[in-house]
MIMI-256990 format. One line per 3 residues: number of its first residue (from 0); for each residue x, y, z of C-alpha. Coordinates in pm, whole numbers, always signed. Layout:
BEGIN
NUM	X,Y,Z | ...;
//
This chain:
BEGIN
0	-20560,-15764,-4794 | -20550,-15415,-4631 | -20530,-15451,-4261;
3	-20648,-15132,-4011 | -20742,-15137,-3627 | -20810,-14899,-3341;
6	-20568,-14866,-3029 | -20691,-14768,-2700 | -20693,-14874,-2340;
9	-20986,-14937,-2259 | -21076,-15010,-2668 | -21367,-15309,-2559;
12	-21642,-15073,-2635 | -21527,-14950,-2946 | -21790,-14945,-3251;
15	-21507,-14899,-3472 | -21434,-15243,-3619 | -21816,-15285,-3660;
18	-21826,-14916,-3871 | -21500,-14934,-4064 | -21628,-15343,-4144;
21	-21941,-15195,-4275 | -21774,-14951,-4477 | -21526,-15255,-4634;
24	-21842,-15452,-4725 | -22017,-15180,-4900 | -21751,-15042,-5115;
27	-21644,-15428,-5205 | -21313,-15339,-4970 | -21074,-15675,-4891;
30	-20936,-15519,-4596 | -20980,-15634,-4207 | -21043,-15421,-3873;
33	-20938,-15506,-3522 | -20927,-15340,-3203 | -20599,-15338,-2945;
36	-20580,-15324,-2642 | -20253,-15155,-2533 | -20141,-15001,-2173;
39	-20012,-14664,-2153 | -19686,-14820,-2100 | -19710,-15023,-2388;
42	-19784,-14779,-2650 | -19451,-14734,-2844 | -19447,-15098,-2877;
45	-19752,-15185,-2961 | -19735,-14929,-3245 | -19428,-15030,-3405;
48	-19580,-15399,-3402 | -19873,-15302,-3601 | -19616,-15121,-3827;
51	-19407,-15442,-3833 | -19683,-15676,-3883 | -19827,-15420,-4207;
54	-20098,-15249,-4116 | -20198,-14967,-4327 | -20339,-14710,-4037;
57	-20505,-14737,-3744 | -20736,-14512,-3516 | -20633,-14371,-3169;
60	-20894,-14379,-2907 | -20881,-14214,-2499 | -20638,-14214,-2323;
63	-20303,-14227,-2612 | -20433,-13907,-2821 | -20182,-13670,-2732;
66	-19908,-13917,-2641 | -19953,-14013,-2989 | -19783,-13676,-3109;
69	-19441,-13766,-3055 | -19462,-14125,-3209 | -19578,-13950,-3571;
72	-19508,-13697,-3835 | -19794,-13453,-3754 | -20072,-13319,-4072;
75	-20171,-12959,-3974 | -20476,-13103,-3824 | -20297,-13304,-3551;
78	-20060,-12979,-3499 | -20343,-12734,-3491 | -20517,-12950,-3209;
81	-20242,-13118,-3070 | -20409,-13466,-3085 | -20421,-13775,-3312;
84	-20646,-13969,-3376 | -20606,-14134,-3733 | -20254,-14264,-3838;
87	-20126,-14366,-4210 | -19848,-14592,-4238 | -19682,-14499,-4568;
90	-19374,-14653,-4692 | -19061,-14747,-4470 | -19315,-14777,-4187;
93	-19352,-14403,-4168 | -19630,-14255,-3986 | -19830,-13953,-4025;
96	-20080,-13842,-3772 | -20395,-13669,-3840 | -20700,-13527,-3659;
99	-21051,-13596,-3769 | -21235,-13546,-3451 | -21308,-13170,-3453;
102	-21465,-13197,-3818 | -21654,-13500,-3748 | -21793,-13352,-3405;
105	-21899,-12978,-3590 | -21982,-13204,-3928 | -22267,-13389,-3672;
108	-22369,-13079,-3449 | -22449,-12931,-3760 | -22615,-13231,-3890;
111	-22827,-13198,-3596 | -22972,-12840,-3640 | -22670,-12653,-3405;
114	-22493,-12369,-3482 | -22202,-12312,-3257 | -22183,-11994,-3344;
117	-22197,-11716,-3098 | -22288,-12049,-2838 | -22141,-12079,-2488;
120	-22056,-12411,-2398 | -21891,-12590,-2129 | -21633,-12896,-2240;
123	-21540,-13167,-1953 | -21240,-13310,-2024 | -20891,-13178,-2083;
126	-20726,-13514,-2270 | -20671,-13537,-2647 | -21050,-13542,-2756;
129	-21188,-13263,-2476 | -20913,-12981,-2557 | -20932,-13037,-2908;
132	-21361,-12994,-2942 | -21220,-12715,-2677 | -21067,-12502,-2998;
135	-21239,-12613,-3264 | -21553,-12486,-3075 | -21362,-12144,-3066;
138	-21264,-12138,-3443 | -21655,-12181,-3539 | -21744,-11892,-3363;
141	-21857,-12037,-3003 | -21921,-11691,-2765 | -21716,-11848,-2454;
144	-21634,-12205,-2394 | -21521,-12309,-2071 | -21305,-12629,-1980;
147	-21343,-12821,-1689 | -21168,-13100,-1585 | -21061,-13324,-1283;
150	-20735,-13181,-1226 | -20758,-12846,-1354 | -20495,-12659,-1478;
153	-20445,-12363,-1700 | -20752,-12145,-1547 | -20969,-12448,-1606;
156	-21248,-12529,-1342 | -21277,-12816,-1100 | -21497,-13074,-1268;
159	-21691,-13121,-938 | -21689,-12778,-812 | -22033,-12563,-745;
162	-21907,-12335,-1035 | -21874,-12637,-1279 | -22261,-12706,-1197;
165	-22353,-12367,-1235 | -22235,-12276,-1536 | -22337,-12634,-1692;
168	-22691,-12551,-1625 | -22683,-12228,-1794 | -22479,-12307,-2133;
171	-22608,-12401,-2419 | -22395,-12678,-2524 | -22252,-12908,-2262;
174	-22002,-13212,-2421 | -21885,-13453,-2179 | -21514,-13592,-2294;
177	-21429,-13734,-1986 | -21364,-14093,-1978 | -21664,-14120,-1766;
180	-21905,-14302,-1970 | -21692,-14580,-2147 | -21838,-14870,-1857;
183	-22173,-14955,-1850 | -22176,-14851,-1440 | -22010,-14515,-1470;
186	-22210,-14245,-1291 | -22221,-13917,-1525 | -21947,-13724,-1530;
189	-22122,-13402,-1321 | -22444,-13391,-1064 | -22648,-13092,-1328;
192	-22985,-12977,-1330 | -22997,-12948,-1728 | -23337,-12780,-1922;
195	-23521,-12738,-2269 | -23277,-12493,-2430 | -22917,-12700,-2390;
198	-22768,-12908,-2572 | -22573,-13241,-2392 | -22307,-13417,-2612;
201	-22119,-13723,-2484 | -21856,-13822,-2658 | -21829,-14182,-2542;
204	-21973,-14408,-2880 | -22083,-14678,-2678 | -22309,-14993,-2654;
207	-22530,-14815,-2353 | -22683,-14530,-2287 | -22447,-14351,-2055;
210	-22582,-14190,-1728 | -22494,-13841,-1850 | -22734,-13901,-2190;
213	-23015,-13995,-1948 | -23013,-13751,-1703 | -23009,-13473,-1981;
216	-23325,-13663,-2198 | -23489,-13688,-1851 | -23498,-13319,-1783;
219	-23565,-13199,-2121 | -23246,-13139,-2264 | -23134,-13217,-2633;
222	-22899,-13534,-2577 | -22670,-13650,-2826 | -22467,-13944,-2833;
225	-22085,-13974,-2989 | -22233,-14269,-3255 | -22238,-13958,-3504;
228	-21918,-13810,-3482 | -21778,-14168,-3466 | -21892,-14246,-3809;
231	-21791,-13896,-3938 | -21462,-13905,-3822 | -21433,-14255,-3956;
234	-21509,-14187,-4302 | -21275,-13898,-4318 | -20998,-14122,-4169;
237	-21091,-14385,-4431 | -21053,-14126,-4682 | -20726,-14052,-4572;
240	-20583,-14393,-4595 | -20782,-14543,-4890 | -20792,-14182,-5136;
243	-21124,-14332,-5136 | -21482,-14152,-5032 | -21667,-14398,-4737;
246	-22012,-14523,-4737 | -22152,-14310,-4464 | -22515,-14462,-4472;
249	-22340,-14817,-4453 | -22144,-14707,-4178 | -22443,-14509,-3996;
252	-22637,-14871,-4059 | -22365,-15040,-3873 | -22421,-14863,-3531;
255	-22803,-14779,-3583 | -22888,-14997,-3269 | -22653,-14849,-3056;
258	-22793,-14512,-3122 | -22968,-14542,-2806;
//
């Protein structure tokens, strides 16, 4: 039996196990998923017990993306957006670290009738996920994107600044990566009068519909949830462990009802 999981802190409201289950069902897959739980402090050895313990690769969710960089042997992907966020465990218990999140976010914008192309958007959050949809914006041909973030660094703006506001009411694709989102009582992430002609994107794949996703639907805005480039990510990390292609309707099924 193959064994996988997803690593995380907080990982409760991770879809994962139910997509990657799915996925193992359909394709007649003996192979199990679970989700850990593991402290920022905790990290290097909770990964070298799911090496010990056999585990074929796992998924990396907020906040261990980037810390996961110097724990692995990086694939171009990982090195080109300096995040991981699907591991293989080869032989000897050697790990190589891979990014599927920037393909799986531009696979499902496209899926969903936008073209970054020549697009200003605004991206809040600077951790693993935020800085990587950051430059893979960029490399499809985005006009201008603009990072924002709590503690802003780098020329990046306040998150709660007037300027934040402003310019997330006049881009055309706002994507919240923040962490704010991942408990059912979060507030959304930024206080923005949103219209018709943008585009909202919250990362966050979770069991709720976050407060971000409802203020956007509520003023007219196109709202998309992070159920979509879950799945797509997924089934290229799947691919990447197994060699084998995924069952993306079985693993769209799986989260269907959290699509909310």
């Amino acid at each position: 039996m193959l064994k996988f999981a997803v690593i995380g802190h907080p990982v409760a409201h991770s879809l994962s196990p139910a997509i990657h289950s799915a996925n193992f069902r359909a394709l007649g897959i003996d192979a199990t998923y679970e989700a850990f739980d593991f402290a920022p402090e905790a990290l290097s050895s909770g990964v070298a017990r799911l090496v010990l313990e056999g585990y074929a690769g796992f998924n990396v969710t907020v906040p261990h993306k980037q810390a996961m960089i110097n724990l692995v042997t990086l694939d171009e992907s990982a090195a080109r957006y300096l995040a991981v966020n699907t591991v293989k465990v080869g032989s000897g218990g050697m790990m190589r670290g891979y990014n599927t999140d920037v393909a799986g976010f531009l696979d499902d914008l496209e899926a969903n009738g936008f073209d970054v192309r020549g697009k200003q958007v605004l991206v809040m959050g600077a951790g693993g996920a935020g800085s990587a949809v950051a430059r893979g914006c960029l490399e499809a041909g985005a006009l201008d994107v603009t990072i924002a973030n709590r503690t802003p660094r780098d020329g990046m703006l306040p998150l709660g600044s007037d300027l934040c506001r402003k310019i997330a009411e006049n881009v055309d694709l706002v994507v919240n990566a923040t962490s704010v989102g991942l408990r059912p009582d979060d507030p959304s992430p930024i206080e923005a009068k949103f219209s018709a002609k943008q585009v909202v994107y919250d990362l966050a794949p979770v069991k709720w519909t976050t407060a971000i996703v409802k203020a956007a639907r509520e003023s007219g805005a196109k709202a998309l949830t992070g159920h979509g480039m879950l799945v797509r990510q997924a089934a290229r990390a799947f691919e990447i462990w197994t060699g084998k292609k995924a069952d993306v309707a079985a693993m769209f099924e799986a989260v269907k009802e959290f699509e909310v």
